[in-house]
C-alpha positions, 0 to 999 in steps of 0.5 A, a space after each residue: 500500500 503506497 504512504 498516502 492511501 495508507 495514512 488516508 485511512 489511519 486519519 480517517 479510523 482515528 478521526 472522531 477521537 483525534 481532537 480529544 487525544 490530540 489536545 490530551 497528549 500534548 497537555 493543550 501546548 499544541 493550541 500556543 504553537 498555533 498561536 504563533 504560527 498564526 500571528 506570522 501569517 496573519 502579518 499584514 492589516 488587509 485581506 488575505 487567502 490563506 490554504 491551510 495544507 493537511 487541515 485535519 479536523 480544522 484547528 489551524 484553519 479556524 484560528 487562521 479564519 478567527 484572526 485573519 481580517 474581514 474579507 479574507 479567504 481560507 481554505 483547509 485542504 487534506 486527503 482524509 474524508 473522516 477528519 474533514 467531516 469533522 472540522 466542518 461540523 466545527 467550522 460551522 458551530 464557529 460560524 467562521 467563514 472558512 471552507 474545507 475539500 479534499 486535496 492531495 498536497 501533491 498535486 494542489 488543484 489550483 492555479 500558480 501564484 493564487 494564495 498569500 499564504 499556506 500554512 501546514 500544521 503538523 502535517 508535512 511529516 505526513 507526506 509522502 513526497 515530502 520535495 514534491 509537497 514543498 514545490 507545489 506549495 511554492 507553485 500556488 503562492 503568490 510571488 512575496 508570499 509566505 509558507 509558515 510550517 509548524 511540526 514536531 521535533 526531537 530535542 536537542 537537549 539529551 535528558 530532555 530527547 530522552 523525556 520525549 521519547 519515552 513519553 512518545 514511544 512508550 506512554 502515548 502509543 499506549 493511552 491513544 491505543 486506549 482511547 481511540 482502540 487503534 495502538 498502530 495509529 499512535 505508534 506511526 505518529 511518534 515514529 513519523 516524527 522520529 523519521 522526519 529531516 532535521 531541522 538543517 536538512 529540512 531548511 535546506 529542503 525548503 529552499 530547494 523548493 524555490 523558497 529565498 529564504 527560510 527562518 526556523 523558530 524552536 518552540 517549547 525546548 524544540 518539541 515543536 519547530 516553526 518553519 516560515 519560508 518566503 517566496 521572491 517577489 519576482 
């Protein structure tokens, strides 16, 4: 089974518990991360569209549409059916404007150069491509635009790495397997971050993508990384 079906149906049998699990496992930290992310996209006092690449459940997309001034456009886009259902059912209790499709990221359904910014919360990882993913998000953004990436990381700090990855190998598998009776799920989720390129390597990535330049934030001891790419101008 290719990467992509495969993570397809992980997504979609985890869906109705991912929120709840999400927010649990990472003792509500996560929800600050966004936060910063979506000052840094939300950078200019005029209306902006946003595409909001491997939404999920929506989290990102709706405080990207809370804080984004009237009149601007966001889209959430993911290959998971399941957790689309989800956010649009939150999408409309918020009554945001906001929408959401099926997309692969891959192969981005819209013309060069028709977003000011993208956003992708931990969800890069997930791709199976991950070069291919990074230049088509360059593809649709305008020239000057701005890609801002948040994503898990390994610590630096050695007492510290060895926290984490007993708490993500050992402790999360464990309480997410519990709750959601899919263990497989919450043991490729820790590993996927494990496998992922180091901050250098992943910078260097995105560069290769066309982006001129890049800058990286680490965010809570680097558990979580924030990656902010801009596009020429021309």
């Amino acid at each position: 089974m290719a990467k992509k079906e495969g993570i397809r149906k992980l997504f979609d049998n985890i869906a109705p518990d991912y929120d709840r699990l999400n927010h649990i496992l990472s003792l509500n930290i996560d929800k600050g991360w966004r936060k910063k992310a979506v000052r840094e996209l939300a950078d200019e006092n005029r209306p902006l569209k946003v595409l909001d690449v491997a939404c999920g459940t929506a989290d990102f997309t709706i405080e990207i549409a809370r804080t984004l001034v009237n009149g601007s456009q966001v889209l959430g886009v993911d290959i998971s059916e399941g957790m689309l259902a989800i956010g649009r059912e939150k999408i409309r209790q918020t009554g945001l404007d906001a929408a959401l499709s099926v997309a692969d990221c891959e192969a981005l359904p819209y013309e060069a150069g028709t977003f000011d910014r993208i956003s992708v919360g931990f969800g890069v990882r997930n791709f199976e491509h991950l070069e291919l993913g990074l230049q088509e998000m360059h593809r649709v953004l305008v020239p000057g635009g701005k890609l801002v990436i948040l994503e898990l990381s390994v610590p630096k700090n050695a007492f510290i790495r060895w926290c984490y990855k007993l708490y993500f190998l050992k402790v999360l598998p464990a309480i997410g397997g519990m709750i959601s009776g899919d263990r497989g799920a919450y043991e490729y989720l820790p590993a996927s971050v494990l496998k992922f390129p180091a901050p250098e390597r992943f910078i260097g990535m995105i560069k290769e993508a066309g982006f001129e330049t890049v800058e990286h934030t680490p965010l809570t001891l680097g558990i979580c990384r924030m990656y902010v790419g801009k596009k020429a101008r021309s």
